[in-house]
Rosetta silent file (secondary structure, phi, psi, omega in degrees, C-alpha in Angstrom):
SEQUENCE: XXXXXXXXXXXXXXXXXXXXXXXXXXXXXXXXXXXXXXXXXXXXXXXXXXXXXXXXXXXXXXXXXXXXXXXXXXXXXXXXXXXXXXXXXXXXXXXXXXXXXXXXXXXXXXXX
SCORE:     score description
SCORE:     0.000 S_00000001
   1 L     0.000  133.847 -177.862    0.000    0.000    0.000 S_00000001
   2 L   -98.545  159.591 -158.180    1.584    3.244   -0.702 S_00000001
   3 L  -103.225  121.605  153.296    1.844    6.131    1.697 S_00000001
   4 L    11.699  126.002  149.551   -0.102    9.261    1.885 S_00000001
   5 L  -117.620  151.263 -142.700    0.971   12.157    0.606 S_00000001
   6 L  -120.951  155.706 -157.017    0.745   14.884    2.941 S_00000001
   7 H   -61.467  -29.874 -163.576    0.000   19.093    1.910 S_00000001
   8 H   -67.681  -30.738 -176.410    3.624   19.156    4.606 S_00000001
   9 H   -79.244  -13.551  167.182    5.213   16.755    1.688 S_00000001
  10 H   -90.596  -12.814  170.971    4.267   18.918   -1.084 S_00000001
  11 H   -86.612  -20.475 -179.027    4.959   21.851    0.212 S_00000001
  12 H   -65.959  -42.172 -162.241    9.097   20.394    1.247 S_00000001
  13 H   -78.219  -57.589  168.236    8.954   18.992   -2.390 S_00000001
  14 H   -43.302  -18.680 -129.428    7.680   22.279   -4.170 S_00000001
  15 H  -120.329  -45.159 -174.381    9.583   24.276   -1.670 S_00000001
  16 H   -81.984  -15.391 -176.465   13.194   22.316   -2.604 S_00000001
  17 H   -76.408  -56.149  174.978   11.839   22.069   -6.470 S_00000001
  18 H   -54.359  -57.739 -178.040   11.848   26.052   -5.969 S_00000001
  19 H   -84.620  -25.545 -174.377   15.066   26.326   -4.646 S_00000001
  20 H  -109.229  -22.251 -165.472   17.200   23.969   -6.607 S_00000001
  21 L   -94.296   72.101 -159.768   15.649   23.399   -9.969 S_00000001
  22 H   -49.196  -43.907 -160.454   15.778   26.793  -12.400 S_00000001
  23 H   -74.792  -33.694  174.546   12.896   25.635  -14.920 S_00000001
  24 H  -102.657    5.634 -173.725   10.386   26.012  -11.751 S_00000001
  25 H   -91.667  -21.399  169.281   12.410   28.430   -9.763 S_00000001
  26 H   -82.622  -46.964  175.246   11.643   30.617  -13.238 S_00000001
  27 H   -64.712  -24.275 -172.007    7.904   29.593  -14.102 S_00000001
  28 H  -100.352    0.080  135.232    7.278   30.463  -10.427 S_00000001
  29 H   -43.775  -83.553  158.001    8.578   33.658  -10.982 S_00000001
  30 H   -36.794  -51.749  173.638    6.494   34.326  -13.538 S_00000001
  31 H   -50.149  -77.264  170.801    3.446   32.889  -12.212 S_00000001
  32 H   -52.252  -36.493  174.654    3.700   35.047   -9.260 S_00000001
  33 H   -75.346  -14.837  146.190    4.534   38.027  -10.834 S_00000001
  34 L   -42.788  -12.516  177.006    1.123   37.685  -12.747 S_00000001
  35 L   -98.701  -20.646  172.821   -0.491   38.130   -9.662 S_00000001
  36 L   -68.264  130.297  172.818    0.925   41.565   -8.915 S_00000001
  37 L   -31.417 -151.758 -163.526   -1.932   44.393   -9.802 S_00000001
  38 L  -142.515  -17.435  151.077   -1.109   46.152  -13.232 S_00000001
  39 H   -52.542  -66.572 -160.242   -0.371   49.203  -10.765 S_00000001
  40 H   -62.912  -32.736 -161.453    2.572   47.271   -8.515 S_00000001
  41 H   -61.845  -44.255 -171.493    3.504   45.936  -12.425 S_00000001
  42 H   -61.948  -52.030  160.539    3.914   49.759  -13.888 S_00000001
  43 H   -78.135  -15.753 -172.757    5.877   50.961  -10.718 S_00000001
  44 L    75.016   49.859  166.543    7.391   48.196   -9.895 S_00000001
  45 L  -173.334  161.249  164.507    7.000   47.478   -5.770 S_00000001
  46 L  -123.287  158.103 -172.314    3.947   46.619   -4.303 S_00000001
  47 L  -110.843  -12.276  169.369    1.821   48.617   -2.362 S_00000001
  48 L   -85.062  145.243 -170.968   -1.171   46.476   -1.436 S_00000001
  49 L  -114.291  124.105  179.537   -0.718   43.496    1.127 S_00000001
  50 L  -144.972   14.058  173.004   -3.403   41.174   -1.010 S_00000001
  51 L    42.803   32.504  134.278   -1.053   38.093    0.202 S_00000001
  52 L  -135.717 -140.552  135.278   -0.556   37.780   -3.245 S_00000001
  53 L   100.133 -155.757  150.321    1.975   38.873   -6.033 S_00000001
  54 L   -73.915  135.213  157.682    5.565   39.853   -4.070 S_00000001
  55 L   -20.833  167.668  142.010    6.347   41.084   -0.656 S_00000001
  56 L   -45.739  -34.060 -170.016    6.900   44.595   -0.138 S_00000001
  57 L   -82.861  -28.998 -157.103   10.670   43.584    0.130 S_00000001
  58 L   -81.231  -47.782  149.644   10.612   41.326   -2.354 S_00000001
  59 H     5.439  -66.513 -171.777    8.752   43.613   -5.370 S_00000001
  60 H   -82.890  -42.483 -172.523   11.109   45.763   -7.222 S_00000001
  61 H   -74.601  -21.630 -172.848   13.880   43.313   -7.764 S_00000001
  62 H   -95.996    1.798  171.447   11.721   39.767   -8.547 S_00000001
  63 H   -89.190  -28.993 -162.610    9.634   42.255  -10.748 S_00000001
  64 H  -107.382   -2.072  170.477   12.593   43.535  -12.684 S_00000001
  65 H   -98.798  -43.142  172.216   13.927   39.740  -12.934 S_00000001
  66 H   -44.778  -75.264 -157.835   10.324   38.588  -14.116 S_00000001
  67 H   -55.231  -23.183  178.880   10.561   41.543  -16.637 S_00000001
  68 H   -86.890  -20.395 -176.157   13.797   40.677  -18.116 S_00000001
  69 H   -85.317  -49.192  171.499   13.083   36.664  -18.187 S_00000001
  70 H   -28.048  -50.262  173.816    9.969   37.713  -20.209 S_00000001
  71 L   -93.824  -38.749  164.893   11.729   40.017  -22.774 S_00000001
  72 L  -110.267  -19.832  176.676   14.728   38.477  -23.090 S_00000001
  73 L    72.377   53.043  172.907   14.160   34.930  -22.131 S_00000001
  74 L  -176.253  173.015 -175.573   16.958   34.166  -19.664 S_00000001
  75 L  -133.520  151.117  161.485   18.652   35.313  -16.355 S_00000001
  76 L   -82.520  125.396 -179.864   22.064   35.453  -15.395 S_00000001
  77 H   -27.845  -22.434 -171.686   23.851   32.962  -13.132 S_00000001
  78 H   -88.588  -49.759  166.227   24.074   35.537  -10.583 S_00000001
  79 H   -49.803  -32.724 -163.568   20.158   36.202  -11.184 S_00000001
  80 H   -98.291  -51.981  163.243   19.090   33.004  -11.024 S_00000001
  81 H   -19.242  -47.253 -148.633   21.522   32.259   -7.764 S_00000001
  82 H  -110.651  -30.199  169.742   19.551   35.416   -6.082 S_00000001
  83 H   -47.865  -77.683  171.999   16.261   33.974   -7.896 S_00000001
  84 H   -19.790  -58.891 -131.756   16.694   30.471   -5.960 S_00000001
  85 H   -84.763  -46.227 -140.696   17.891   32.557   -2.450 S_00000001
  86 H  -110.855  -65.337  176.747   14.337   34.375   -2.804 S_00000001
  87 H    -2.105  -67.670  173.598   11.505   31.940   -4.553 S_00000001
  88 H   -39.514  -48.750  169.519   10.951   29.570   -2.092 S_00000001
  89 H   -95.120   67.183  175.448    8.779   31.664   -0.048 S_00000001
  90 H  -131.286  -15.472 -176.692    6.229   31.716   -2.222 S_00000001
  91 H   -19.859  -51.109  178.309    5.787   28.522   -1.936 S_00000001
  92 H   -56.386  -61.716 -174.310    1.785   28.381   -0.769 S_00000001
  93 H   -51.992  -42.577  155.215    0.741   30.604   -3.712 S_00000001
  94 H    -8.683  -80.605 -157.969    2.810   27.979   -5.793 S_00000001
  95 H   -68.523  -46.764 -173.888    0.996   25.130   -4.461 S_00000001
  96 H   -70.290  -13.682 -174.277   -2.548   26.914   -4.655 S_00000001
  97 L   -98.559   24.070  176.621   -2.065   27.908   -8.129 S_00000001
  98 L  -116.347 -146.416 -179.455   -1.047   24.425   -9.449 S_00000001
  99 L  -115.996  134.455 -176.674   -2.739   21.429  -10.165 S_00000001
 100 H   -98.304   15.231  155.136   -2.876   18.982   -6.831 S_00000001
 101 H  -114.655    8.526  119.059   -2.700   15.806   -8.302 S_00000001
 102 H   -15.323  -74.554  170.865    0.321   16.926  -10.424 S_00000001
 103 H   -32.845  -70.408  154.605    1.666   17.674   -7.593 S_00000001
 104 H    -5.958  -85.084 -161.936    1.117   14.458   -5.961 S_00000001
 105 H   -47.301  -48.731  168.955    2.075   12.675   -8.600 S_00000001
 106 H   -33.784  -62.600  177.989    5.560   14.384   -8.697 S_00000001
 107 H   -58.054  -44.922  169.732    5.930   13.801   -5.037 S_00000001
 108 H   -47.369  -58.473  175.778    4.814   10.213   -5.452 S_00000001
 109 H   -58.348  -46.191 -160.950    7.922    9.904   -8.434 S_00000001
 110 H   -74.095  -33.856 -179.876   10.266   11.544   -6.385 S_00000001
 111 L   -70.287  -13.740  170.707    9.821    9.257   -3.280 S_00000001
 112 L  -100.293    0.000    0.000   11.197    6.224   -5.466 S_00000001
């Protein structure tokens, strides 16, 4: 019988997926910065706490990395190093915006 998988193992697996892995440490870039208003996007920081988009802290610089992987379609090793360092805690919005038996399923592959 195979074992449960539990919201704490998808969020460690998403969380380490985030931090180590550039093709979802980039999409989840992206992803999130779709959620910042069309306001936070044109200035760049955000000013609403809507517990979604970027922190306050986080906001001008993962907006200005989102804008550059969009237009040019890459980051620098140093960006994506400073990508990694920051991503992970986004994790929840991650996990609510994805599909959860993808998820699963991942976590289920990863576990063998």
């Amino acid at each position: 019988m195979s074992k449960k998988i539990t919201k704490g193992a998808i969020a460690e697996f998403v969380r380490e997926q985030l931090k180590t892995n550039d093709k979802w440490a980039k999409a989840a870039l992206l992803k999130i910065y779709e959620y910042q208003t069309e306001d936070e996007k044109a200035c760049g920081y955000t000013h609403k706490y809507n517990n979604v988009g970027f922190s306050g802290a986080d906001s001008e610089f993962m907006s200005s990395l989102a804008v550059q992987l969009q237009r040019k379609g890459w980051l620098s090793p140093k960006q994506m190093m400073y990508l990694h360092k920051r991503i992970h805690k986004y994790t929840r919005q991650i996990i609510e915006v994805s599909d959860p038996k993808k998820l699963e399923t991942l976590v289920a592959k990863s576990r063998k």
